[in-house]
Biopython code that builds the backbone (N, CA, C, O; Angstrom):
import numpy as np
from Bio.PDB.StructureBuilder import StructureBuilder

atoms = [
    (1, "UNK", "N", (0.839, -1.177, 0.000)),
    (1, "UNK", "CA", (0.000, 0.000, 0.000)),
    (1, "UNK", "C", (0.891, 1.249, 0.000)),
    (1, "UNK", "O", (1.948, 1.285, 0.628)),
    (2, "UNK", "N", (0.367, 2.390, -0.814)),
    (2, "UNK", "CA", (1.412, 3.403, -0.851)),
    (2, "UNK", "C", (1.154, 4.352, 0.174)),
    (2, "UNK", "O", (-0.018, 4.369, 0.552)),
    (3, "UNK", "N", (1.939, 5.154, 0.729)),
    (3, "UNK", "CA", (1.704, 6.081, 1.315)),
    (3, "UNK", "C", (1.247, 7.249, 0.864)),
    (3, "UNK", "O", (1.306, 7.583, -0.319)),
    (4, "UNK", "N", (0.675, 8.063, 1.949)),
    (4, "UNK", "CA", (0.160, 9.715, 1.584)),
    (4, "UNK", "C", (1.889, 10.245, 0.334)),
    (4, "UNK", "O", (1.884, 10.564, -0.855)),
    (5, "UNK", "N", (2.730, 10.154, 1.021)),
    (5, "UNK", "CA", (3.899, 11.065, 0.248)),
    (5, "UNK", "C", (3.978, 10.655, -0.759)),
    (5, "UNK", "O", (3.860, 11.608, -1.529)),
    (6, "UNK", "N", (4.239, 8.950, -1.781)),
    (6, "UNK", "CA", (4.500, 8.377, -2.440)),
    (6, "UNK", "C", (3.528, 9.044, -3.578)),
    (6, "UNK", "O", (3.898, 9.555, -4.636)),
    (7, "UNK", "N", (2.043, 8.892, -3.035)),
    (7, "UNK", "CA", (0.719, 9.588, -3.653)),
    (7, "UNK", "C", (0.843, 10.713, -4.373)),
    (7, "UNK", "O", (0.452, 10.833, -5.534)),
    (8, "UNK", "N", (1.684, 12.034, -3.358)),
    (8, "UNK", "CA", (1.967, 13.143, -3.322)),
    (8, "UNK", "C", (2.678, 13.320, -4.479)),
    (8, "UNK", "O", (2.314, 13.919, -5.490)),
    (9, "UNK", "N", (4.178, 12.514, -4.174)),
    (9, "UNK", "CA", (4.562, 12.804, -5.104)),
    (9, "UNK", "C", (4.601, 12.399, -6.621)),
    (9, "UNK", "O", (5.054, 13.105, -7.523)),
    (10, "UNK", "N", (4.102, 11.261, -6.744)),
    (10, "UNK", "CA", (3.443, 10.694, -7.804)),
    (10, "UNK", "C", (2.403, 11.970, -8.742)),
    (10, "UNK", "O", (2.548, 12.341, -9.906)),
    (11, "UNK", "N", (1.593, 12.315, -7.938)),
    (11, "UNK", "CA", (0.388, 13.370, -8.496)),
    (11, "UNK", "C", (1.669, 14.786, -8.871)),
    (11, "UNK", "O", (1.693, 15.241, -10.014)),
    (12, "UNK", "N", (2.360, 15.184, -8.100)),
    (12, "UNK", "CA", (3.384, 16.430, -8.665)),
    (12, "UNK", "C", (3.978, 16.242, -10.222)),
    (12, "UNK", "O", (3.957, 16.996, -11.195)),
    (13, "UNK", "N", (4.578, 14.746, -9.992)),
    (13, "UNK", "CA", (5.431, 14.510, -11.123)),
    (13, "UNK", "C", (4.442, 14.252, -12.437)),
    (13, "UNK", "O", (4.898, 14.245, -13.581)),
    (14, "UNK", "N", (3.057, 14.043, -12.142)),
    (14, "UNK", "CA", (2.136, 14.081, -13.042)),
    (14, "UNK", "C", (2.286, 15.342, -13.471)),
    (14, "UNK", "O", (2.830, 15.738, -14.502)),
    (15, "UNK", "N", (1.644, 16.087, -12.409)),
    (15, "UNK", "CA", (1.193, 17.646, -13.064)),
    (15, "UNK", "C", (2.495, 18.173, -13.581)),
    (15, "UNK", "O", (2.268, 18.773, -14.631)),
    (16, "UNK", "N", (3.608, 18.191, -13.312)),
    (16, "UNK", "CA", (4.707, 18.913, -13.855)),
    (16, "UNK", "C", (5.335, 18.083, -15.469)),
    (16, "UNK", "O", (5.970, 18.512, -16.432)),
    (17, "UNK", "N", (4.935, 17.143, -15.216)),
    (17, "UNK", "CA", (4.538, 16.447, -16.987)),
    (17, "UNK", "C", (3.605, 16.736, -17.682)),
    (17, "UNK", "O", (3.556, 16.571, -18.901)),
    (18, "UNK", "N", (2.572, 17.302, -16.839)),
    (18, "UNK", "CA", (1.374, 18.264, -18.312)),
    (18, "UNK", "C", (2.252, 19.226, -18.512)),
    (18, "UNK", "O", (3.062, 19.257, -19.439)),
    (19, "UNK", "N", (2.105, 20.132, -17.553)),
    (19, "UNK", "CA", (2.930, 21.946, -17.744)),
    (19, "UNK", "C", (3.699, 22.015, -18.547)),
    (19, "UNK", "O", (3.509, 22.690, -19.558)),
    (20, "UNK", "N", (5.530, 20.876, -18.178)),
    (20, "UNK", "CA", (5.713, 20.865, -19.697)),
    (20, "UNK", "C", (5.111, 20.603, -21.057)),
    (20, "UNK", "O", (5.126, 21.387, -22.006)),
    (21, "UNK", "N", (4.554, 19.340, -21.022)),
    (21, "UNK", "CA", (4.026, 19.248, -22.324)),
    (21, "UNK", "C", (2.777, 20.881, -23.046)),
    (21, "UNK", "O", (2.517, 21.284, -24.179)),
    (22, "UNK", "N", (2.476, 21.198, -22.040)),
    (22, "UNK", "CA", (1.272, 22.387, -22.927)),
    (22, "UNK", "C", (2.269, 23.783, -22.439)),
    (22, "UNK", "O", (1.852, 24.939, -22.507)),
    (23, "UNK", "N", (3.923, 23.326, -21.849)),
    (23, "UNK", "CA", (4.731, 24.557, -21.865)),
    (23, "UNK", "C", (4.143, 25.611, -21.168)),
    (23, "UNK", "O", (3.992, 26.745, -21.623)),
    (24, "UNK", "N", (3.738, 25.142, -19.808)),
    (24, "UNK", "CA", (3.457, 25.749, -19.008)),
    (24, "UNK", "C", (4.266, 25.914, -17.934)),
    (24, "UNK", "O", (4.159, 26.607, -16.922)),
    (25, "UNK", "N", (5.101, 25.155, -18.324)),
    (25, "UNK", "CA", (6.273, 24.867, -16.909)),
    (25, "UNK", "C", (7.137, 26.363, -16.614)),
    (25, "UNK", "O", (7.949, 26.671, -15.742)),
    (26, "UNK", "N", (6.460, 27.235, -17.952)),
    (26, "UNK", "CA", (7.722, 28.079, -17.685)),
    (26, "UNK", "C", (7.171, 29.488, -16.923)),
    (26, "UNK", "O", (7.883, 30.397, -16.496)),
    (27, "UNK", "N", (5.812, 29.409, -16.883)),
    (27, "UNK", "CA", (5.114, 30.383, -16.109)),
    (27, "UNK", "C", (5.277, 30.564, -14.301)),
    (27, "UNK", "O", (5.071, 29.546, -13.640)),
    (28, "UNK", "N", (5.519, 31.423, -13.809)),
    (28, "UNK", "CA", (5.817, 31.750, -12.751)),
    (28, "UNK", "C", (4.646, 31.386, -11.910)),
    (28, "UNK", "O", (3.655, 31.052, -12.560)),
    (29, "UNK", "N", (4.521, 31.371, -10.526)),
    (29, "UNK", "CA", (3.460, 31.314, -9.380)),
    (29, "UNK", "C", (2.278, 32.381, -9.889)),
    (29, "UNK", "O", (1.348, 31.991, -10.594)),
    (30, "UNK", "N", (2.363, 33.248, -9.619)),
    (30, "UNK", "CA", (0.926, 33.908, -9.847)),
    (30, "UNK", "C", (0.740, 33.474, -11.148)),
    (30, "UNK", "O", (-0.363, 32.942, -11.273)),
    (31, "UNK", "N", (1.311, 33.493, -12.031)),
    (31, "UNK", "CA", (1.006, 32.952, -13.541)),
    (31, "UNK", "C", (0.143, 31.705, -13.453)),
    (31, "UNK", "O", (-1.007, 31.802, -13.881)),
    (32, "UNK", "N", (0.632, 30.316, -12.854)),
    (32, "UNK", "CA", (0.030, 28.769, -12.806)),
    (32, "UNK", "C", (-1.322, 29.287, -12.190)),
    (32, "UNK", "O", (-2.378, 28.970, -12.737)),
    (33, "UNK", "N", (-1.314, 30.059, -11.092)),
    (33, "UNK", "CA", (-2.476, 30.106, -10.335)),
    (33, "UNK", "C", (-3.359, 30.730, -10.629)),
    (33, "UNK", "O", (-4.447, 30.193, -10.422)),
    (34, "UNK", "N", (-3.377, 32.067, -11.212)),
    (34, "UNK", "CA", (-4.440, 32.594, -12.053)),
    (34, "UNK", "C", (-4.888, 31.640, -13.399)),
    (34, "UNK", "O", (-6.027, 31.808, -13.833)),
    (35, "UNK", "N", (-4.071, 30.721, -14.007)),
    (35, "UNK", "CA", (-4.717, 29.857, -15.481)),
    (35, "UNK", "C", (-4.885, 28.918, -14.254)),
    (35, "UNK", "O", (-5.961, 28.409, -14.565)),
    (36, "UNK", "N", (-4.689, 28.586, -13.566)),
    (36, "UNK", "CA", (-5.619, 27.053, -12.858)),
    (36, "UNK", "C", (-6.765, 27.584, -12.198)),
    (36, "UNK", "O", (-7.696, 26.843, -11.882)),
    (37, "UNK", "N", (-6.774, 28.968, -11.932)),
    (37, "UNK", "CA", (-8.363, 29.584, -11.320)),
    (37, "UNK", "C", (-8.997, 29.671, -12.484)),
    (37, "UNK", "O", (-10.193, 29.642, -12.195)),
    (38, "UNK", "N", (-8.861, 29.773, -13.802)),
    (38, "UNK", "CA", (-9.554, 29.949, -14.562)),
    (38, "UNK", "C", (-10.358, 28.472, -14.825)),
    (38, "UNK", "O", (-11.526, 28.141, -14.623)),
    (39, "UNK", "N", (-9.143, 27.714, -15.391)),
    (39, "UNK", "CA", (-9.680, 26.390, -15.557)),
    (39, "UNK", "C", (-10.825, 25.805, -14.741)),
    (39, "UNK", "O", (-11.792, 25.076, -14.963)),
    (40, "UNK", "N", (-10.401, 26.315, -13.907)),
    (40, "UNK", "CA", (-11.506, 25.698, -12.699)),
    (40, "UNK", "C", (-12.578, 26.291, -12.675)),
    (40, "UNK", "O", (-13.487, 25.830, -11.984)),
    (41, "UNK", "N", (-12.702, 27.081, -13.173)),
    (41, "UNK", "CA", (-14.061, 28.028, -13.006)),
    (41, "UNK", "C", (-14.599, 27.730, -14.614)),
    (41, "UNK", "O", (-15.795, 27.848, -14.880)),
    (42, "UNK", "N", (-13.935, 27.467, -15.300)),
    (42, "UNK", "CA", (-14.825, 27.068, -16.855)),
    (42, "UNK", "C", (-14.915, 25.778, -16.263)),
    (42, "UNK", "O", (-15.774, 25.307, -17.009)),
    (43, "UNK", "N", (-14.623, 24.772, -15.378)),
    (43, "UNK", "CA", (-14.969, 23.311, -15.423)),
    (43, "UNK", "C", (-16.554, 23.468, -15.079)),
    (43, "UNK", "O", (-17.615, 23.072, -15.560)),
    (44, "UNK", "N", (-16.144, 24.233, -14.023)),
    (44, "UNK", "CA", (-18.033, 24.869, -13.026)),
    (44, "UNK", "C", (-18.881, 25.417, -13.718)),
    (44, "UNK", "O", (-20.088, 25.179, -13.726)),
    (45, "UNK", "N", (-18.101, 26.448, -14.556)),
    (45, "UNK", "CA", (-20.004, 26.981, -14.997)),
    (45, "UNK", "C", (-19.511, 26.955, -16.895)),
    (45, "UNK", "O", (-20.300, 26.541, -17.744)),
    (46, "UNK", "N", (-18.265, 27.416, -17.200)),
    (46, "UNK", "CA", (-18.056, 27.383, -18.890)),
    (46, "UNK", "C", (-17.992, 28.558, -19.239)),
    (46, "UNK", "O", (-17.834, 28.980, -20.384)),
    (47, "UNK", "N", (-18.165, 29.411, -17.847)),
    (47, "UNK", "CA", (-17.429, 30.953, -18.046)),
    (47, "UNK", "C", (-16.895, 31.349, -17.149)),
    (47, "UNK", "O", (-17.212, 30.876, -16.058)),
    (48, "UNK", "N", (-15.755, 32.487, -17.224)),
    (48, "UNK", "CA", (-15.292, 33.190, -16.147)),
    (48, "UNK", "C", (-15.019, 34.305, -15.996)),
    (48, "UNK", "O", (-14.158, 34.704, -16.780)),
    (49, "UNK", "N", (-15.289, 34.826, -15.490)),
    (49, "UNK", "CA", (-14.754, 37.003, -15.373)),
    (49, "UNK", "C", (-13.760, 37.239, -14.430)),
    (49, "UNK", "O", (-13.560, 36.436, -13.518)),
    (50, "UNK", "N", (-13.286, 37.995, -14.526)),
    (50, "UNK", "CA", (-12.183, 38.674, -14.054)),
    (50, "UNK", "C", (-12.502, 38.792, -12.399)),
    (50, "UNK", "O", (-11.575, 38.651, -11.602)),
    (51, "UNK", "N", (-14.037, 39.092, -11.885)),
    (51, "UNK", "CA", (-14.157, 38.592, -10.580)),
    (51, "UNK", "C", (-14.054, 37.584, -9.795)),
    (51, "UNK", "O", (-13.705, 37.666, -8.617)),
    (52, "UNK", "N", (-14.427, 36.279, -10.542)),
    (52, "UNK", "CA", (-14.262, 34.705, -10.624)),
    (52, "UNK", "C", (-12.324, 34.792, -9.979)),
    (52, "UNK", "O", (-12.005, 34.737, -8.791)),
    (53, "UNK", "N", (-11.546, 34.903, -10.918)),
    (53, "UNK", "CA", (-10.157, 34.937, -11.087)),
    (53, "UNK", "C", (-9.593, 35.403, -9.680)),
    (53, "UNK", "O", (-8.709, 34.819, -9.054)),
    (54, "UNK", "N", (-10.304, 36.638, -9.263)),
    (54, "UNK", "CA", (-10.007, 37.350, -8.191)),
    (54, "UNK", "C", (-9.958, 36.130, -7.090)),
    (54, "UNK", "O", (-9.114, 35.307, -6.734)),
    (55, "UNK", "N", (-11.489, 36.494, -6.695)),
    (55, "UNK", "CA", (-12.044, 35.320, -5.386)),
    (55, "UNK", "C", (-11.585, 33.957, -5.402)),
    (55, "UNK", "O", (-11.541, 33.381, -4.315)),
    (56, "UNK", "N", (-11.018, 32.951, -7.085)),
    (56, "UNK", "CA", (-10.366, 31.649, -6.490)),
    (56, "UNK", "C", (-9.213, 31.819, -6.471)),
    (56, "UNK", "O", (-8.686, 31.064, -5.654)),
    (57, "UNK", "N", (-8.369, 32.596, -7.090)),
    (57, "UNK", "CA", (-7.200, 32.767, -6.819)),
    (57, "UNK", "C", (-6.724, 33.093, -5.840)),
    (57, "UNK", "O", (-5.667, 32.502, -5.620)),
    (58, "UNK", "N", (-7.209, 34.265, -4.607)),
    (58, "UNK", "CA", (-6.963, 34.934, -3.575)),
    (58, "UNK", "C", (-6.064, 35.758, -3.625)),
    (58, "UNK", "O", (-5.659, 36.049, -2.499)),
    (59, "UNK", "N", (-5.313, 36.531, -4.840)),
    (59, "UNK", "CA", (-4.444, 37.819, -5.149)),
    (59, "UNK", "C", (-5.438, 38.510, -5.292)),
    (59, "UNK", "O", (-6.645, 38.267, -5.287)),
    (60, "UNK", "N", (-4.595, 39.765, -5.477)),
    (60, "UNK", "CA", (-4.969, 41.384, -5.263)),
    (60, "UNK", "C", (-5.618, 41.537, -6.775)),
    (60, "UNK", "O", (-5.244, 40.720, -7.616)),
    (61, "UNK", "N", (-6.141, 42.090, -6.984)),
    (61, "UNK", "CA", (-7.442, 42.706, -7.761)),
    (61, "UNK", "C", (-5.922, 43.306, -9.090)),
    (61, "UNK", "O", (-5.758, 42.598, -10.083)),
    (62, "UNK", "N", (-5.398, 44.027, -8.980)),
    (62, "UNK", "CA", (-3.786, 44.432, -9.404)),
    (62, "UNK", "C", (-3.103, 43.259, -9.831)),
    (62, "UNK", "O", (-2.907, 42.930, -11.000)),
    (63, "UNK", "N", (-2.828, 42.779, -9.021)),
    (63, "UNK", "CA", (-1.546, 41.306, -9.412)),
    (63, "UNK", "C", (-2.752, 40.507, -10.565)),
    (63, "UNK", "O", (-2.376, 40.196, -11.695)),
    (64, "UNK", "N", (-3.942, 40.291, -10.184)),
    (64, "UNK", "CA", (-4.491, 39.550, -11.608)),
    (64, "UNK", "C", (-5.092, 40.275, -12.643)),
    (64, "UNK", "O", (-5.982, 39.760, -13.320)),
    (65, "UNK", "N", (-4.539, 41.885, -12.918)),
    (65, "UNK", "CA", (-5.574, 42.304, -14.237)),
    (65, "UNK", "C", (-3.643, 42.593, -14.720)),
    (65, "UNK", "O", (-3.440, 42.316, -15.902)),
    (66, "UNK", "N", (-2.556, 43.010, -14.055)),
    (66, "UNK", "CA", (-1.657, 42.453, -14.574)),
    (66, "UNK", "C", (-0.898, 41.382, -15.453)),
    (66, "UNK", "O", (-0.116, 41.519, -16.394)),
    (67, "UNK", "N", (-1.502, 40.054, -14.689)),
    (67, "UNK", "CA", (-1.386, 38.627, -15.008)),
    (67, "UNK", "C", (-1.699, 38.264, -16.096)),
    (67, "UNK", "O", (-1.093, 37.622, -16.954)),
    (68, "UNK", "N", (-3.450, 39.027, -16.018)),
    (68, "UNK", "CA", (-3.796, 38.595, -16.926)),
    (68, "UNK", "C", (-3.633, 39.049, -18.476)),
    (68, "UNK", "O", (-3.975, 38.315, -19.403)),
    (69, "UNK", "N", (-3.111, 40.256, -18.644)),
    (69, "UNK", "CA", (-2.570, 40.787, -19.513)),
    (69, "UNK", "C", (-1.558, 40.646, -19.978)),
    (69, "UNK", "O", (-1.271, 41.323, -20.965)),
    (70, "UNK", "N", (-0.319, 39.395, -19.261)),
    (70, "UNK", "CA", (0.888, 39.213, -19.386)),
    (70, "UNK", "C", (0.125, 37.896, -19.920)),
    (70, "UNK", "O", (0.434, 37.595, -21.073)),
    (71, "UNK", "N", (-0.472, 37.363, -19.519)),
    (71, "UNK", "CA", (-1.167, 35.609, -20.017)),
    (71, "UNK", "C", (-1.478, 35.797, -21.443)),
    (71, "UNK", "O", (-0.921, 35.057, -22.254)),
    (72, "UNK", "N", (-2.465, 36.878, -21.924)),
    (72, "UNK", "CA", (-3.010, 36.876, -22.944)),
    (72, "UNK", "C", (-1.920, 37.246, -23.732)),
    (72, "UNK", "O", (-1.328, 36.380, -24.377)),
    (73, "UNK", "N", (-1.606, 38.313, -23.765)),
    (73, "UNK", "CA", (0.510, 38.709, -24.820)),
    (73, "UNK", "C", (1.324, 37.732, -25.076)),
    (73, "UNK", "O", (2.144, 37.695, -25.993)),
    (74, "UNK", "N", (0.994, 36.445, -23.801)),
    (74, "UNK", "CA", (1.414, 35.201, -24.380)),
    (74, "UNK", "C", (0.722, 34.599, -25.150)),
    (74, "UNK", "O", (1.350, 33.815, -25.862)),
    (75, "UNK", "N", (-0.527, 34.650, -25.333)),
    (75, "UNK", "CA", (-1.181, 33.952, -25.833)),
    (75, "UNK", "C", (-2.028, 32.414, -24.771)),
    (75, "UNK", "O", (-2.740, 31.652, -25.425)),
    (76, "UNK", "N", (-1.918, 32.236, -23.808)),
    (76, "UNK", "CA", (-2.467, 31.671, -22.842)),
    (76, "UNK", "C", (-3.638, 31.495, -22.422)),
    (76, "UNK", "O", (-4.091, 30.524, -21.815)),
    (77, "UNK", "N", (-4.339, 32.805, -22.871)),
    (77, "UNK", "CA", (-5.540, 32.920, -22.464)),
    (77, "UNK", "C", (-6.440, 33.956, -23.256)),
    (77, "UNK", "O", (-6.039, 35.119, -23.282)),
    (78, "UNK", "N", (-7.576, 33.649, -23.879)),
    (78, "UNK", "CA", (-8.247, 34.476, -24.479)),
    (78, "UNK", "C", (-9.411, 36.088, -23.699)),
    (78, "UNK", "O", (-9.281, 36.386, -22.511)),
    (79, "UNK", "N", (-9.904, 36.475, -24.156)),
    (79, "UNK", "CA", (-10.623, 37.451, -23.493)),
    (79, "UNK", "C", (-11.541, 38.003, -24.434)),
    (79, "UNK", "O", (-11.017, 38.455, -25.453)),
    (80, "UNK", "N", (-12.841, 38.083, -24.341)),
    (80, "UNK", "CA", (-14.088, 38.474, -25.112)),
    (80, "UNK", "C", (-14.477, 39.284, -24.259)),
    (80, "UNK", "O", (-14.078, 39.261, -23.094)),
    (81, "UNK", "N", (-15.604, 40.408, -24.877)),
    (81, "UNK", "CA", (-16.826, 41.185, -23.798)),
    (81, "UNK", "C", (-17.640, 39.811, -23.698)),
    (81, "UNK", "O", (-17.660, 38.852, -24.469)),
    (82, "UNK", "N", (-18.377, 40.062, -22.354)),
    (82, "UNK", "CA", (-19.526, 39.170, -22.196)),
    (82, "UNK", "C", (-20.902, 39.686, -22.933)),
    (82, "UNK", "O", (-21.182, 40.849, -23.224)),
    (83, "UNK", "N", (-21.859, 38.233, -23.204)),
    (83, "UNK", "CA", (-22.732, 39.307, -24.407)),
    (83, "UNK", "C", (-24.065, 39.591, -22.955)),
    (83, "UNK", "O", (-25.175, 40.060, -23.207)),
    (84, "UNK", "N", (-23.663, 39.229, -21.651)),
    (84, "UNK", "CA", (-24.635, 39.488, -20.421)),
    (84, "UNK", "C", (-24.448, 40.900, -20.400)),
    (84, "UNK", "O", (-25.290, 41.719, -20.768)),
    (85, "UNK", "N", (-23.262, 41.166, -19.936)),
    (85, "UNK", "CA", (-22.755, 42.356, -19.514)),
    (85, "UNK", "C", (-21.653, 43.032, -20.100)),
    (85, "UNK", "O", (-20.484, 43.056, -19.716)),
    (86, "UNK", "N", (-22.167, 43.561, -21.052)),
    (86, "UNK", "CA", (-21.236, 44.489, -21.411)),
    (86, "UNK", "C", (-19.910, 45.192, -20.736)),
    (86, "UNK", "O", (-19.152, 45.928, -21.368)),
    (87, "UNK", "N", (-19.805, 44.957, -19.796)),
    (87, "UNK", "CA", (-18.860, 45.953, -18.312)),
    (87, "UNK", "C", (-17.835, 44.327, -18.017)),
    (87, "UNK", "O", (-16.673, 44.390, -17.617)),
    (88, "UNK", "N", (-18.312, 43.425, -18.212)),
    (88, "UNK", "CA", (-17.214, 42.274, -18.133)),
    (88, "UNK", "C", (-16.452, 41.486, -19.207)),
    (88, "UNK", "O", (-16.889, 41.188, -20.318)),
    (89, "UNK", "N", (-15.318, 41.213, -18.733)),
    (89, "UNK", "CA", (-14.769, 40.511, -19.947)),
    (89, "UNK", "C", (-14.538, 38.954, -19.300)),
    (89, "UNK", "O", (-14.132, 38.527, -18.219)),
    (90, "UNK", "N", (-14.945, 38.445, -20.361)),
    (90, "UNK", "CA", (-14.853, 36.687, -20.169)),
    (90, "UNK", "C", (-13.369, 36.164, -20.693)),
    (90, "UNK", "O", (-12.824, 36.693, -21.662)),
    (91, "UNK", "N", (-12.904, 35.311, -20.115)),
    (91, "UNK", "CA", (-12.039, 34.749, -19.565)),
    (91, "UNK", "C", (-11.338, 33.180, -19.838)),
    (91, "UNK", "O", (-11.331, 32.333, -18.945)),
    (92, "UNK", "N", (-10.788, 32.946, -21.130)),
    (92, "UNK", "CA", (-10.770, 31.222, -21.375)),
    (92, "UNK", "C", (-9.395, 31.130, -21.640)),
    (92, "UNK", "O", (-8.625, 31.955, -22.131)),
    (93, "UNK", "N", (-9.173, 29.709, -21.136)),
    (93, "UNK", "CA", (-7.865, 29.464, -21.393)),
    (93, "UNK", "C", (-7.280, 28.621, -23.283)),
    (93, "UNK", "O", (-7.789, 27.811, -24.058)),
    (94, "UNK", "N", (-6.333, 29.223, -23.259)),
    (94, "UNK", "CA", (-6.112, 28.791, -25.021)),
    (94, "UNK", "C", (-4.669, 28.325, -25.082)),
    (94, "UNK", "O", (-3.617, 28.651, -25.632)),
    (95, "UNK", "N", (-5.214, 27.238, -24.098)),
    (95, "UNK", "CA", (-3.436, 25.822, -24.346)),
    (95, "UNK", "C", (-4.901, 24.399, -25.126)),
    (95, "UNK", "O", (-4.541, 23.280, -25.492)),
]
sb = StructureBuilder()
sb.init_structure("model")
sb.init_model(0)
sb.init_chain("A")
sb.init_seg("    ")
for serial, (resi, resn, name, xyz) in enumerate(atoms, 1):
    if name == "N":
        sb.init_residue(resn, " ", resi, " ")
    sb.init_atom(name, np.array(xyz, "f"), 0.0, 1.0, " ", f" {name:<3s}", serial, name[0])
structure = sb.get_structure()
């Protein structure tokens, strides 16, 4: 039977074998964590706004309209107006 750590680290060496492969490995901490708040929030509803990003991520309102503008220049992540609300922009990831 394996242990909690074995588990642990088994599941790391997973995820750090996607990142490279979709070349994500090379994005910094707030970088992984704002595109994995996203992801996660298109798994839940299939959209996300820039408020979404805020509240699962838990950075500053600043550090993610930054981010996210450094994500998209990469190409990482797309951004539309919403056709609800005009005043938001929606939020998808493009790996």
């Amino acid at each position: 039977m394996k242990s909690f750590k074995e588990d642990l680290m088994e599941a790391v060496s997973l995820v750090s074998n996607i990142e490279h492969q979709l070349k994500i490995n090379v994005l910094n901490g707030n970088e992984k964590t704002i595109l994995y708040s996203i992801l996660l929030k298109e798994k839940e509803t299939q959209e996300c706004i820039i408020s979404d990003v805020i509240k699962i991520s838990n950075l500053s309102r600043s550090t993610v309209f930054k981010t996210l503008k450094k994500l998209e220049d990469l190409g990482y992540i797309l951004t539309h107006q919403s056709s609800s609300d005009k005043r938001e922009l929606v939020i998808s990831v493009n790996v």
